[in-house]
Legacy VTK file of the C-alpha trace (Angstrom):
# vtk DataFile Version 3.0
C-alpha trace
ASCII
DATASET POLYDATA
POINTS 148 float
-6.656 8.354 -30.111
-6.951 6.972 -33.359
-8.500 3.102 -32.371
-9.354 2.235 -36.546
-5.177 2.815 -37.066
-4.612 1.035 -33.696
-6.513 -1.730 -34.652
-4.891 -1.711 -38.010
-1.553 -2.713 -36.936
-2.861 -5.612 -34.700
-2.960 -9.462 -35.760
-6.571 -9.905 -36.033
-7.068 -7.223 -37.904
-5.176 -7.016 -40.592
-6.671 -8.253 -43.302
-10.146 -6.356 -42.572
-11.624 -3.739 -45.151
-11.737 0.488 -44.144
-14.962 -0.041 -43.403
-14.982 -3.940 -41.571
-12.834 -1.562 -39.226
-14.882 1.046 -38.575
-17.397 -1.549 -37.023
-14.970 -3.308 -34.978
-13.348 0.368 -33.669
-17.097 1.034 -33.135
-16.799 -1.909 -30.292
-14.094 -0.502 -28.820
-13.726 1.934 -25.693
-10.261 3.605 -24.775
-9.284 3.405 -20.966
-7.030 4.705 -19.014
-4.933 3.019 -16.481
-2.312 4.289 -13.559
0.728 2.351 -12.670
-0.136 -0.329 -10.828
-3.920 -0.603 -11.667
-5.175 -4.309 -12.332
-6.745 -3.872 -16.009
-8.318 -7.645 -14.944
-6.978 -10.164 -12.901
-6.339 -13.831 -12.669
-9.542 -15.873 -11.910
-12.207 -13.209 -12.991
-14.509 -13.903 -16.263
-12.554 -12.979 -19.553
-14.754 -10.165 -20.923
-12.292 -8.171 -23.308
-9.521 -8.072 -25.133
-7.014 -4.637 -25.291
-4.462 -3.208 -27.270
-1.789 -1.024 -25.861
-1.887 2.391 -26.893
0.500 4.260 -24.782
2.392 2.655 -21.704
3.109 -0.722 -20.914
2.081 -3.588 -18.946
3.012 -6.139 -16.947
1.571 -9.652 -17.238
1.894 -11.604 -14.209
0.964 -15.156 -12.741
1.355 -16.251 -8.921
3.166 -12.683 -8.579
5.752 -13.935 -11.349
6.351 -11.230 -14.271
5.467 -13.458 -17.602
5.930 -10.484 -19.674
5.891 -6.689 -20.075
3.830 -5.107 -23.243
4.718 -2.061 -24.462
2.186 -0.034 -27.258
0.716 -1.670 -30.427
0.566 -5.063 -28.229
-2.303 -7.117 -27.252
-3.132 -9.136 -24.306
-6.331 -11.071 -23.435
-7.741 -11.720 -27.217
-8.428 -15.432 -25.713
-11.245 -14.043 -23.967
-12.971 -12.910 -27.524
-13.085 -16.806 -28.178
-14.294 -18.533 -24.603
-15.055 -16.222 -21.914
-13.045 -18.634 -19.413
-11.664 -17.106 -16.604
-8.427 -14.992 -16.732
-5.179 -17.125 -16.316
-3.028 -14.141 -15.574
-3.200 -10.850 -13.771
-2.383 -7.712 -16.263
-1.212 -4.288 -14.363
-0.364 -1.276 -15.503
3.221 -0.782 -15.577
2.944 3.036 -16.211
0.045 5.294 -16.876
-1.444 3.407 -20.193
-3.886 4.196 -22.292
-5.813 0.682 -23.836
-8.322 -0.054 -25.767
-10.877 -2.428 -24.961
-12.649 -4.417 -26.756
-15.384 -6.170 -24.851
-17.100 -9.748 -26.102
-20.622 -9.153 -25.787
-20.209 -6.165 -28.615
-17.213 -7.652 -30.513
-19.449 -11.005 -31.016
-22.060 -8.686 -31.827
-20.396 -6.954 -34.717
-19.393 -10.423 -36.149
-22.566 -11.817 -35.570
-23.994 -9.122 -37.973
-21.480 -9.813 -40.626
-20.654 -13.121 -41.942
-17.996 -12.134 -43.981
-15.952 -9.865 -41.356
-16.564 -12.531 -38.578
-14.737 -15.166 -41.628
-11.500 -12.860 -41.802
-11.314 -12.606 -38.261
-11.501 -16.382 -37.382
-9.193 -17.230 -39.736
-5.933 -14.295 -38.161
-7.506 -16.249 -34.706
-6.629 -19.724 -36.201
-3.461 -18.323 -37.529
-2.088 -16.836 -34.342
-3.202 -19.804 -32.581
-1.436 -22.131 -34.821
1.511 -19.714 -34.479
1.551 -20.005 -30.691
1.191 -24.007 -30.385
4.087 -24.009 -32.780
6.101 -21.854 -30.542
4.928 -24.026 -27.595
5.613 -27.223 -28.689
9.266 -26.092 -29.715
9.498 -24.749 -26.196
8.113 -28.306 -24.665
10.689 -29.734 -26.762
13.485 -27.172 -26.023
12.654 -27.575 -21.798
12.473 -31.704 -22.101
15.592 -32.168 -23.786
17.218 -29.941 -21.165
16.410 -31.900 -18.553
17.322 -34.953 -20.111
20.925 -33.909 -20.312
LINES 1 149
148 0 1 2 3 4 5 6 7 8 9 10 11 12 13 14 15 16 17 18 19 20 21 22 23 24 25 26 27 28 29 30 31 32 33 34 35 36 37 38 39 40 41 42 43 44 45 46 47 48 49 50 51 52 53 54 55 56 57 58 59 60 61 62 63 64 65 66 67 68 69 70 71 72 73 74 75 76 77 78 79 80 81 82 83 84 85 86 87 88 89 90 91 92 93 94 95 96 97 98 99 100 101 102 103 104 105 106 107 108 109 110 111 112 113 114 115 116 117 118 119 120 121 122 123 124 125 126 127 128 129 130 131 132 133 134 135 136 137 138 139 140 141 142 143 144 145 146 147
């Protein structure tokens, strides 16, 4: 599995240098998941983030599907920030091949380098910005439904 070109293609990462990459691939550990495996669930401490290699899978709250993630996605980069707990379940839809990347080691790596830990706050602030745009238009979308 090539994790440096997985990592690549994945929002944080983007703007990071050959080499900025080869420390944050050097956090990383591929896993492997059957169908129907919990890669973490709702509740427990948020520890890692993970990119889809191969597979899908299924993220789920309350035993409701939220959504399914097929390869090159990402699912619990929240945890890179906080550590809170897990709002969601994730399962493996299919056998899956991920890659983790857990906190204690990312946080390590950007501890070490000023500048890499710069260009990866700012694709966090971006994506989050992104996503309270997108939720905001939703809250917007939803209230004026119900109004009608």
């Amino acid at each position: 599995m090539n994790i440096e070109g997985l990592l690549s293609r994945c929002f944080l990462f983007h703007d990071l240098t050959p080499a900025q990459l080869h420390v944050i691939a050097g956090t990383a550990a591929a896993e492997t998941h059957l169908a129907g495996d919990a890669i973490f669930s709702a509740g427990n401490p948020g520890s890692a983030m993970y990119i889809v290699a191969s597979g899908s899978v299924i993220v789920e709250k309350d035993g409701i599907e939220l959504a399914r993630l097929g390869a090159g996605s990402h699912f619990g980069e929240i945890a890179l920030l906080d550590g809170e707990p897990r709002s969601a379940t994730v399962r493996s839809a299919e056998r899956s091949e991920v890659v983790a990347l857990p906190r204690d080691r990312f946080q390590a790596a950007l501890d070490a380098d000023p500048g890499l830990a710069a260009t990866v706050y700012r694709a966090f602030c971006r994506y989050l910005s992104a996503r309270l745009r997108h939720t905001n238009e939703q809250t917007v979308f939803f209230r004026e439904k119900l109004e009608r």
